[in-house]
N, C-alpha and C positions, 0 to 999 in steps of 0.2 A: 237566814235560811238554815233551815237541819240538813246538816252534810251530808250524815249519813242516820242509817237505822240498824240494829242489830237483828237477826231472826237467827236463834240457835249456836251462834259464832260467827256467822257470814254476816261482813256487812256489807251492805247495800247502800249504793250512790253515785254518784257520778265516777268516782274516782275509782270504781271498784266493776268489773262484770258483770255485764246484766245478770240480774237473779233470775230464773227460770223457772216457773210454777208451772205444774205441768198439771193439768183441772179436771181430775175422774168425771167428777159430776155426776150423771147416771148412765158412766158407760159400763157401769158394772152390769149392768141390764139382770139384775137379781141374781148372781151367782158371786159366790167370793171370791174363788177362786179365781173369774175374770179381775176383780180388784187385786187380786193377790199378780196376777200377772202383770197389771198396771202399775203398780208398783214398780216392781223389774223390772220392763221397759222406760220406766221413767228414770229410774236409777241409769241403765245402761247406755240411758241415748243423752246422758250430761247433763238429765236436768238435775238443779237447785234443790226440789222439796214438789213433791206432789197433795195436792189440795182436794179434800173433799169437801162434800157438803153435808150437811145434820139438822135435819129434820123430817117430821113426818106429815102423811097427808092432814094430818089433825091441828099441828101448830101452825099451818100456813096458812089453812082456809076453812070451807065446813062442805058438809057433800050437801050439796042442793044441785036443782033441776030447775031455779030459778036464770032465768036469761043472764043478769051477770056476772056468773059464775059459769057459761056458755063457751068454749074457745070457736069462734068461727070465722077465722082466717088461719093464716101462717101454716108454721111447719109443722101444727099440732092439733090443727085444726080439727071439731069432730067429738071432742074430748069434753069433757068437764075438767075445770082446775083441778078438783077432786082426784078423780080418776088420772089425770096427767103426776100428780106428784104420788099416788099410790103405787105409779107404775115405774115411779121413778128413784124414789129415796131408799137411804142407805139404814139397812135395820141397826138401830142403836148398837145390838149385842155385838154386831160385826167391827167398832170402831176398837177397841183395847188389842183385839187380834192384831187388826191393821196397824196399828200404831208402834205394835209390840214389832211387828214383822217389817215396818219400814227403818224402826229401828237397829235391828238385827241385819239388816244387809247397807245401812248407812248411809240415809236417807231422810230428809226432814220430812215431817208429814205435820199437817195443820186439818184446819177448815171452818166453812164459814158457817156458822150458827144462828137459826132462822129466830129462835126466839131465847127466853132466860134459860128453861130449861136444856135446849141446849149447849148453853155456858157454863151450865153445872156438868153437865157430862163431859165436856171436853176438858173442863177446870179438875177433874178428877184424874183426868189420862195427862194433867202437866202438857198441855198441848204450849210450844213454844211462841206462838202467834196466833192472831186472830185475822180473818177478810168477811169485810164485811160486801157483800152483794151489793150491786148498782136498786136493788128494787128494796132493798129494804136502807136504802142511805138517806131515805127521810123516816126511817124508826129511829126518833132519836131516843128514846127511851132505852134500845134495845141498845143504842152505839153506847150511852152511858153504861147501862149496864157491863159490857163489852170492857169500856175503858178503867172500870174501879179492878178488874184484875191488873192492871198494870202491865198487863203483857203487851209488848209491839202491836199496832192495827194497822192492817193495809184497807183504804175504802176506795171502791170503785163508784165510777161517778157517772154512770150511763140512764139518762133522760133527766140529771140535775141540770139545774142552772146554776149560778155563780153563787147567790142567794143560801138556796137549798147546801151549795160544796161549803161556803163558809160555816152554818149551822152547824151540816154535821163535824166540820172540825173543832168548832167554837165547843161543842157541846161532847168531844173526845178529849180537848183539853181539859177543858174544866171536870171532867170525871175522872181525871188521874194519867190519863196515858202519855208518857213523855216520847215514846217512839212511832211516829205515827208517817206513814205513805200514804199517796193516794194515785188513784189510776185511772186516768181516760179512757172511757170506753164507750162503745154504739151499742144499745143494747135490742140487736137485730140476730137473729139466729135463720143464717147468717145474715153477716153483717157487708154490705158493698164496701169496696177500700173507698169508693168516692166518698165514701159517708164521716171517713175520718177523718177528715180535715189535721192532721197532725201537725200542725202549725200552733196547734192549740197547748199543744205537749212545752213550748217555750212559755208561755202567756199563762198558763198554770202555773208553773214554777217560778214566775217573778209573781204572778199574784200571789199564791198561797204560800210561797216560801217551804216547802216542802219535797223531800225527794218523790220523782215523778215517774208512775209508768204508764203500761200499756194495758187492757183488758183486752186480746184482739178474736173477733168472731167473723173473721173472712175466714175465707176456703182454704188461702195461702199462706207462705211464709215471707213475702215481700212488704205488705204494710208494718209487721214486725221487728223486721231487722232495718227497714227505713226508719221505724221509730227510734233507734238508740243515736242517729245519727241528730236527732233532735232533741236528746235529753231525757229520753225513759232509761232508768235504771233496773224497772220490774219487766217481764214479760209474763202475761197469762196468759195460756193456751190450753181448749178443751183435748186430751188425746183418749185416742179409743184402741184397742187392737184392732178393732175391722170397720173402718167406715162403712163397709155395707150387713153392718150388724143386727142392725135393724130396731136402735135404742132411740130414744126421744132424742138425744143428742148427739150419736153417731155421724151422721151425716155431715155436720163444717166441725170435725174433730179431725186435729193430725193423729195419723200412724207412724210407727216405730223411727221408720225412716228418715218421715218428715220431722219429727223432733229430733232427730239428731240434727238435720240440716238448720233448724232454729238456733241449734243449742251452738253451734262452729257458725252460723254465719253472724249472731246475735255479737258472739264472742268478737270476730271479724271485724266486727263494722266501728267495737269499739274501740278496738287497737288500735285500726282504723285513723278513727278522731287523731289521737295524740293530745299535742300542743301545737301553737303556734312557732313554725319551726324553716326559719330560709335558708339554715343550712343545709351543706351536702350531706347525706346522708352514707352510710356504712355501704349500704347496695349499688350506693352511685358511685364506689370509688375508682373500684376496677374499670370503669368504663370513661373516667375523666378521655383519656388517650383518644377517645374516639370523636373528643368533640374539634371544631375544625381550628385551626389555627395557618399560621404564613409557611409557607415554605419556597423555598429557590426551586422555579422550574425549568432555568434553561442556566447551564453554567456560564459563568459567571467571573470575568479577571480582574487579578487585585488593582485598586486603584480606578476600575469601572464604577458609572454611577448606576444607580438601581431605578430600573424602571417597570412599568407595570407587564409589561414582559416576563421581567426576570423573577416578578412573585404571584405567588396565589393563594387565596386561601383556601384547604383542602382539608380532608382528615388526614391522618391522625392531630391529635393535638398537642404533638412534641415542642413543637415552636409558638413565636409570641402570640398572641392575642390576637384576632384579626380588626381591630378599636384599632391598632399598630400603624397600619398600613399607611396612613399619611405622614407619619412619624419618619417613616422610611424611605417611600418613595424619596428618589433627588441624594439620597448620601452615595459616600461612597464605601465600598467595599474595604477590606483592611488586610484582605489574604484571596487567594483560590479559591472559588465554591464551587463544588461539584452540585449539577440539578439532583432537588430531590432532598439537598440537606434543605433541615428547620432553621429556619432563620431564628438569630439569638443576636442582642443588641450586640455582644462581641465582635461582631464579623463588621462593623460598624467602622 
């Protein structure tokens, strides 16, 4: 299994902080400067590297009025493909700004690229990593292509099967990439937590041997930070300034707030884990005294034998064990005890 992966100096793995990808998408909702803000809040609220997307209505589909190319259901229902990524993607000219400007406030920035050409565009701007989308994880053309840059690949794996997840790795290795993640995800906008089964997050990782995260597209932040407790090292999360923004993806996007609480509880849950560990612990010292142990509750004269009378187990836990107590009953005393002293084999 690969331990770890590197993206920009951070590396990513079990042994290390969930990585936090914080997934513009189209919450830029056609202004830059919303993206330019997204950025800053991504930066501020501890995530990792914020991720975009790259491409245009023309590389992903074609404008027809033919039925299917139709969206009529879901959250986007109404629309044409066409018309849904026209209303949604990120203008080319605007990614070397971004890039330049997440750099400048110190910040990793990537994104996933729908087809070659925009591998060539991002291969221009040195983009550190590449994610490849749950919808295009059976382009394996496009994943080859992806992998002869040799740059890290993260691939999300929503509506694969097991089949389809080997291909695309089969087909990222063999093109070159030695750093490669991949990521469980539902690919539901949104997505119900019941839907994530995240038991699946272990059974990945011993199948494909690979560091493992999460894509998550619930409303919250609980499927998320459950998942590091089961072996995701990635978190991706869509975030927007304003869920009530009114972008194709605003709505199951965290705000400011709520990535920060990703970002501390993500962190949390893995410190969390540990190791396998029965000792006492640093927090637990101070409070040994409080657990219960023997003590003398009725004084007690030298040369007296001890009976269930004369001890009890109580707190503090100045005195023996209370395991003791049969050890003791029936002897006899060897001095004065005053009630209230901790019995100590001494007094014996």
């Amino acid at each position: 299994m690969s331990d770890f992966i590197t993206i920009n100096g951070r590396k990513i793995g079990n042994s290390f902080t969930p990585y936090i990808i914080a997934e513009m998408s189209a919450n830029h909702n056609g202004d830059i400067n919303n993206a330019y803000k997204i950025i800053d809040m991504a930066k501020s609220s501890g995530a990792d590297c914020v991720k975009l997307q790259t491409y245009t209505p023309d590389t992903l589909t074609i404008d027809s009025t033919l039925s299917d190319f139709q969206l009529t259901e879901g959250l986007w229902s109404g629309q044409s493909l066409y018309e849904l990524y026209k209303s949604a993607f990120m203008p080319w000219e605007w990614h070397k700004p971004l890039f330049d400007y997440a750099k400048k406030v110190g910040i990793t920035i990537f994104s996933s690229p729908f087809d070659n050409t925009a591998v060539d565009l991002l291969e221009d701007l040195n983009t550190p990593a590449y994610k490849i989308a749950s919808f295009e994880a059976v382009d394996l053309p496009l994943i080859k292509y992806v992998a002869q840059t040799g740059k890290p690949m993260i691939i999300s794996t929503g509506m694969a099967d097991t089949q389809e997840i080997q291909e695309a790795i089969e087909t990222a290795r063999e093109g070159g990439c030695k750093e490669l993640a991949i990521l469980h995800c539902v690919s539901g906008y949104p997505a119900p937590a019941a839907d994530y089964n995240l038991r699946t997050l272990a059974d990945m990782q011993g199948k494909f041997g690979l560091v493992t995260g999460l894509s998550d597209h619930t409303i919250d932040n609980t499927t998320a930070i459950t998942s590091v407790a089961l072996g995701a090292s990635i978190i991706e999360k869509h975030v927007t300034l304003d869920r009530n923004g009114g972008g194709p993806d605003d709505s199951f996007s965290l705000e400011s707030e709520e990535l920060k609480q990703l970002c501390v509880g993500a962190k949390t849950a893995w410190e969390s884990l540990g190791q396998v560990d029965y000792g006492r612990k640093s927090s637990e010292q101070a409070n040994v005294k409080f657990r219960r142990s023997l003590y003398f509750v009725k004084n007690i004269k030298e040369g007296e034998i001890i009976t269930k009378d004369h001890v009890r187990s109580i707190r503090p836990g100045y005195g023996v064990l209370p395991k003791f107590l049969d050890d003791i009953l029936g002897k006899k005393v060897c001095c004065d005890i005053e009630s209230g002293t901790a019995v100590q084999f001494k007094h014996l």
